[in-house]
C-alpha positions in Angstrom: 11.3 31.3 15.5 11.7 27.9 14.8 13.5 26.1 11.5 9.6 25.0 10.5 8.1 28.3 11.2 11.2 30.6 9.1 10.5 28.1 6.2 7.1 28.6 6.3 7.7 32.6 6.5 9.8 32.4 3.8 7.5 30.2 1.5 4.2 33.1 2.3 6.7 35.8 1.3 8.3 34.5 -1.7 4.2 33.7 -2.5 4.7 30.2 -3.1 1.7 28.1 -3.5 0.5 26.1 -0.6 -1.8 23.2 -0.5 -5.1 23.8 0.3 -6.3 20.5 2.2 -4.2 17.2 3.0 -5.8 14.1 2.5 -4.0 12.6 6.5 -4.6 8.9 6.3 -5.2 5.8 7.1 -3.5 4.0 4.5 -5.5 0.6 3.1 -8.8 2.9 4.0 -10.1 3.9 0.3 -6.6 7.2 0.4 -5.7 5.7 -2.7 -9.4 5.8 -4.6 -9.8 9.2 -3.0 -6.4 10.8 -4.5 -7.3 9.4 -7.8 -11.2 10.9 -7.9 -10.0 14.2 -6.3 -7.3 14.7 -8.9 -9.4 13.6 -11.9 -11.6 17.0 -11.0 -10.9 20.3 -12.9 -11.2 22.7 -9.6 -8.5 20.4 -8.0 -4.9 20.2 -8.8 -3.2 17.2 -6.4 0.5 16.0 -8.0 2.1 12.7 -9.8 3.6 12.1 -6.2 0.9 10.3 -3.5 2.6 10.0 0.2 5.3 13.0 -0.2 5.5 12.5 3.6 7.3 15.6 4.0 5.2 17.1 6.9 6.0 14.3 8.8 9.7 14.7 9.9 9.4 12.1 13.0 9.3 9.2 10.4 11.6 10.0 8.2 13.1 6.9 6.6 16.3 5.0 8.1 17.5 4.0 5.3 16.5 4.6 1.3 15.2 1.4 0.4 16.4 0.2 -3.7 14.1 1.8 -6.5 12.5 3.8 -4.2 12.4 7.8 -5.4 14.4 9.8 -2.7 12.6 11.8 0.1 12.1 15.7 -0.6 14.8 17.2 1.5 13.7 20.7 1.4 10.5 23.1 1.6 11.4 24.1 -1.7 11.2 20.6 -2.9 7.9 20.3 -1.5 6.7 23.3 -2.8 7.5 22.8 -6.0 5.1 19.7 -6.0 1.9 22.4 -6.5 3.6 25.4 -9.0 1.6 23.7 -11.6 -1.5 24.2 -9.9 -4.0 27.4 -11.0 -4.5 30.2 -9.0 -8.3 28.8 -8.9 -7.5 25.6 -8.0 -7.7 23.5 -4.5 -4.2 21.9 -4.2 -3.7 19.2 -1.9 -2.1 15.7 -1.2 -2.4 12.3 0.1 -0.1 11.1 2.6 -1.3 8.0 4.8 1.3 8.4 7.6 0.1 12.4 8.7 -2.5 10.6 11.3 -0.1 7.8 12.5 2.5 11.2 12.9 3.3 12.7 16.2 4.5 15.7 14.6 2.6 15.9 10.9 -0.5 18.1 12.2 1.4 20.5 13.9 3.6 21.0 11.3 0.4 21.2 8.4 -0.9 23.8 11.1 2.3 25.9 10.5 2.6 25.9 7.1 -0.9 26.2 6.0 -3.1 27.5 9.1 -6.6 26.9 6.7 -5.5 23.3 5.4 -8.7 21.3 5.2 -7.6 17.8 6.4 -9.0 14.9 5.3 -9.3 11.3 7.6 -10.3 7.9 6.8 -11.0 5.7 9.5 -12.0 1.4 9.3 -12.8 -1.3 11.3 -9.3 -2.1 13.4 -9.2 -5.5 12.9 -9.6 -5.8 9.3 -7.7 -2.7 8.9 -5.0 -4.6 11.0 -5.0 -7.3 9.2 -4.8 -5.5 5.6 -2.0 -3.6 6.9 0.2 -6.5 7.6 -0.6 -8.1 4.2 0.1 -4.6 2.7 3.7 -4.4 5.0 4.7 -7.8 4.4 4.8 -7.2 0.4 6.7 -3.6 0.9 9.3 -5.8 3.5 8.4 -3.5 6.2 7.1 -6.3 8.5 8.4 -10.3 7.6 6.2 -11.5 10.6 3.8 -13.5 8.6 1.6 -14.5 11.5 -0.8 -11.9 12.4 -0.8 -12.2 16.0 2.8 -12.7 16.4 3.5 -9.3 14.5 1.2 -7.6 17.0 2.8 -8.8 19.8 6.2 -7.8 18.8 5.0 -4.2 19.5 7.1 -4.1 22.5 10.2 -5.0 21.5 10.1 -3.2 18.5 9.6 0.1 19.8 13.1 -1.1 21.8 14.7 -1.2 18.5 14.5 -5.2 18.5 13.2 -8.0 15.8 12.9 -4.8 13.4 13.3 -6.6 9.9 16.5 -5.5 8.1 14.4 -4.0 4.8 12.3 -2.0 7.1 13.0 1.4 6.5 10.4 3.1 8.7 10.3 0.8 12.0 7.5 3.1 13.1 4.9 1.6 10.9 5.2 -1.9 12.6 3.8 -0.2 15.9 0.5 -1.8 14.9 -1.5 -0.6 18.2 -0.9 3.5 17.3 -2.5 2.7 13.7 -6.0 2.5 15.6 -5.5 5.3 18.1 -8.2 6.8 16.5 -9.1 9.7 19.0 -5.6 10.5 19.9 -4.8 10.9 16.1 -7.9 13.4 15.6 -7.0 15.4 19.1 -3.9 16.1 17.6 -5.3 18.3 14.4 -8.5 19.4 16.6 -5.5 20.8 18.9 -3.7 23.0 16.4 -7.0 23.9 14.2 -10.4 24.8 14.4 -12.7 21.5 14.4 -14.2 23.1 10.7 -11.5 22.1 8.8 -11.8 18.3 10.0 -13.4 16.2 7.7 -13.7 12.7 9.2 -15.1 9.4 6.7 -15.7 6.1 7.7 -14.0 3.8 5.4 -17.8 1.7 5.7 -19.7 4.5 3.8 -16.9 5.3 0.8 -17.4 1.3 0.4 -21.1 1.7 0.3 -21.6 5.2 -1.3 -18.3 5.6 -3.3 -19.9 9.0 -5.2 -21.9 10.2 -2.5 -18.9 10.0 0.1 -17.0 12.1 -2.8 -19.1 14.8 -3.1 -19.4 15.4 0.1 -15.4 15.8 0.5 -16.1 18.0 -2.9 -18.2 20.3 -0.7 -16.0 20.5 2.2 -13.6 21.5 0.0 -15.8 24.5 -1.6 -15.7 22.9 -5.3 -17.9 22.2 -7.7 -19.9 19.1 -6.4 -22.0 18.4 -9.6 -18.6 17.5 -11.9 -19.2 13.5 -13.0 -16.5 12.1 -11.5 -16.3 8.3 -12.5 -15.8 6.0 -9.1 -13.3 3.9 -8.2 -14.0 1.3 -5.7 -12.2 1.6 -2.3 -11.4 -1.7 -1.6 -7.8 -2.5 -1.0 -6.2 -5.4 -2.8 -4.8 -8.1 -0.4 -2.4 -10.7 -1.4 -0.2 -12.5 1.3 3.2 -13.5 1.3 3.9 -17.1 0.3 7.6 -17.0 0.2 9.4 -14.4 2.0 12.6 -16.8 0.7 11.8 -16.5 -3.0 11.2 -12.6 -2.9 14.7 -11.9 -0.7 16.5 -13.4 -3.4 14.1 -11.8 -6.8 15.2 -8.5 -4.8 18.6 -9.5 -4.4 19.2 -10.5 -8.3 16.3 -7.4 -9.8 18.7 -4.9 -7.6 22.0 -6.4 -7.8 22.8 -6.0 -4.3 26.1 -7.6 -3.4 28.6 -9.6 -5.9 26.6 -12.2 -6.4 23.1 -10.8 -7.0 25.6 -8.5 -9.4 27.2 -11.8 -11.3 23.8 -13.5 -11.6 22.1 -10.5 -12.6 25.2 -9.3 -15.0 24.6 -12.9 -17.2 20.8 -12.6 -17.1 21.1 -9.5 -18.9 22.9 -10.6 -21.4 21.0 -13.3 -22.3 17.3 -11.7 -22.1 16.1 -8.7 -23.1 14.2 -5.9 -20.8 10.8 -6.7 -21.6 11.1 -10.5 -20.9 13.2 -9.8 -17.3 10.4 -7.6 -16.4 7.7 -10.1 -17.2 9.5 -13.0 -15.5 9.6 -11.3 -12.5 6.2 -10.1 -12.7 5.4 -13.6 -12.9 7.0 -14.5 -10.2 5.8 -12.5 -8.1 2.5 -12.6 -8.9 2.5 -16.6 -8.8 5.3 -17.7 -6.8 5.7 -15.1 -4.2 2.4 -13.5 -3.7 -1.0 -15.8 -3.4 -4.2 -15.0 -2.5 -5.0 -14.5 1.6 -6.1 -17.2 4.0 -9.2 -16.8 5.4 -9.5 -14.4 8.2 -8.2 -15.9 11.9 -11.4 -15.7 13.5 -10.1 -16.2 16.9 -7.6 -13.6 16.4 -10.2 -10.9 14.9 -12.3 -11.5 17.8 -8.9 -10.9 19.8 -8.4 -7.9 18.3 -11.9 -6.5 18.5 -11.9 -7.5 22.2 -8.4 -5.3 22.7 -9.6 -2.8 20.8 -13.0 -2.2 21.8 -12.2 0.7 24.7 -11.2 2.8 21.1 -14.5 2.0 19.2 -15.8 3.5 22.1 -14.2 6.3 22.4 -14.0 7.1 18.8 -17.9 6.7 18.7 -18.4 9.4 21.5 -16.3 11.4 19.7 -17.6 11.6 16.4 -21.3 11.0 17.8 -21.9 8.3 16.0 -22.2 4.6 16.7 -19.4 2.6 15.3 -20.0 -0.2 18.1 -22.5 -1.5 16.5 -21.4 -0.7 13.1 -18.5 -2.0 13.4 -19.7 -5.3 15.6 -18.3 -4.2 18.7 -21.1 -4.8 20.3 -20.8 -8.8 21.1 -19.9 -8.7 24.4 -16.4 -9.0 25.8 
């Protein structure tokens, strides 16, 4: 019996409540709009914490990165995330990096054998390029240049050019973020193809409420609750200075003696409320800035390299995302 498959033994005989369904990924695909729509109805109890990322032990973080809550440690821990939940309620949660996981469907599989899992899938080149603007503001990724990032794939997965804040290397692997079918095979392997609920990030867009309902059906719930919409549209901002933030991290942490003596005099001189707007502003206006126009020539790169997916992931589902999704242009 394995370490995974005792806890899980132990949580069934102790009765501990389980989640129902897991809402798997992608992130920047309409998880966040979903979690908040899901939880807002009375059948459906999902907790405070989106992206507990517990069932997925092979991306564990490297390092605990400043301000950042620390990782559940224990199936207990995890656990204890749905004992508020009622007996007639669907619990569940949203973590975006179960379908970039090797190991997170096997290990939902153990714990909870019925888990309805929920996907989200987009367009990989604007997902791409979303989630580098998304991992250049968490200081995951400091490549600024789309293509460059992408290429550094490589080395990357050698351990080199991995950005000192990065705590979870693993997401900069940009080419296993659109592995579409490989991600699916690995929950169709270890449970019945019923309990998959795949969405195209296209039709939440489109049909925010009618996508919703029809997860509320999958889910067995009551489809007719009004649930107000929230748009899935991911907000993008890029990274002007990559300078400017090191050192508003530096002094707002207090990492090192200087960053401690500068931030040790600006205390004293302002109050909480005005260091907290100062920064805000900053970073809003100073740091962050709205994106450049898509890189044509490097979308159309990307949807030439990633075409042989769309494919794939069009036979698979049945449906045609190669035209959809303007695959279709000729290589």
């Amino acid at each position: 019996m394995t370490a995974s498959t005792e806890l899980s033994a132990r949580a069934l005989a102790r009765r501990e409540r389980t989640p129902d369904f897991f809402i798997v990924g992608h992130p920047k695909c309409g998880t966040t709009a979903l979690y908040e729509m899901l939880r807002a109805h009375p059948q459906i109890y999902m907790p405070e914490l989106k992206e507990p990322w517990f069932l997925a032990s092979d991306m564990r973080p490297r390092f605990q990165p400043p301000r950042s809550a620390p990782p559940l440690e224990t199936l207990e821990e995890y656990l204890a995330l749905f004992a508020e939940a009622d007996p007639q309620q669907r619990a569940g949660e949203a973590s975006s990096s179960y379908l970039l996981s090797h190991t997170a469907a096997g290990e939902i599989a153990q714990l909870c054998p019925d888990a309805r899992i929920i996907a989200i899938l987009r367009e990989p080149a604007s997902f791409l390029r979303s989630l580098h603007m998304q991992l250049l503001r968490t200081h995951v990724e400091s490549e600024k240049d789309l293509r460059r990032a992408i290429a550094l794939d490589a080395p990357r997965r050698a351990g080199k050019k991995v950005p000192r804040r990065s705590h979870r290397p693993q997401l900069l692997y940009y080419s296993d973020h659109v592995r579409y079918v490989e991600q699916l095979e690995r929950y169709r392997a270890v449970l019945p193809a019923e309990q998959l609920l795949v969405l195209i990030y296209d039709d939440f867009r489109l049909d925010n409420e009618g996508t919703v309902r029809s997860v509320l059906r999958f889910l067995g719930v009551d489809d007719g609750v009004a649930i107000a919409p929230r748009q899935a549209n991911p907000t993008r901002q890029r990274m002007r200075s990559q300078i400017v933030d090191e050192v508003v991290n530096m002094v707002s942490v207090g990492r090192g003696l200087p960053a401690r003596a500068v931030k040790a005099v600006i205390k004293a001189i302002t109050t909480d409320e005005l260091r907290s707007g100062a920064l805000r502003v900053t970073r809003r206006h100073v740091i962050h800035g709205e994106p450049d126009p898509a890189d044509e020539r490097v979308m159309r790169e990307l949807r030439v390299r990633f075409k042989d997916e769309v494919v794939a992931l069009s036979e698979y589902l049945g449906r045609d995302l190669v035209t959809l999704w303007g695959y279709d242009d000729g290589d």
